[in-house]
C-alpha positions, 0 to 999 in steps of 0.5 A: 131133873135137877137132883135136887135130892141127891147128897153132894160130895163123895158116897160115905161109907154109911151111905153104901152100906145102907145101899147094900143093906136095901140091895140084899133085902129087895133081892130077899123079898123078890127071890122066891116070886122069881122061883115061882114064876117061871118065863113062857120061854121056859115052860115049852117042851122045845129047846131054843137051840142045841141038842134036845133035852133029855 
């Protein structure tokens, strides 16, 4: 790919707030189905390894 579409020149300070403002909304959004689904691994009653949980 090209990059054809990328800015030249350094980032502005305009432009990485906006990334950061993307970055806190993506994670807002996607927060609360990462809560909810929980992976495979964590749902067996077996520890992975250690002690087992109490």
């Amino acid at each position: 790919m090209s990059g054809a579409n990328r800015p030249s020149g350094p980032a502005t300070r305009k432009s990485l707030d906006l990334a950061d403002q993307i970055e806190r909304d993506e994670l807002e959004n996607n927060l609360p189905d990462a809560l909810n689904h929980a992976d495979e691994d964590d749902l067996d009653d077996e520890p992975d390894s250690g002690t087992p949980r109490r």
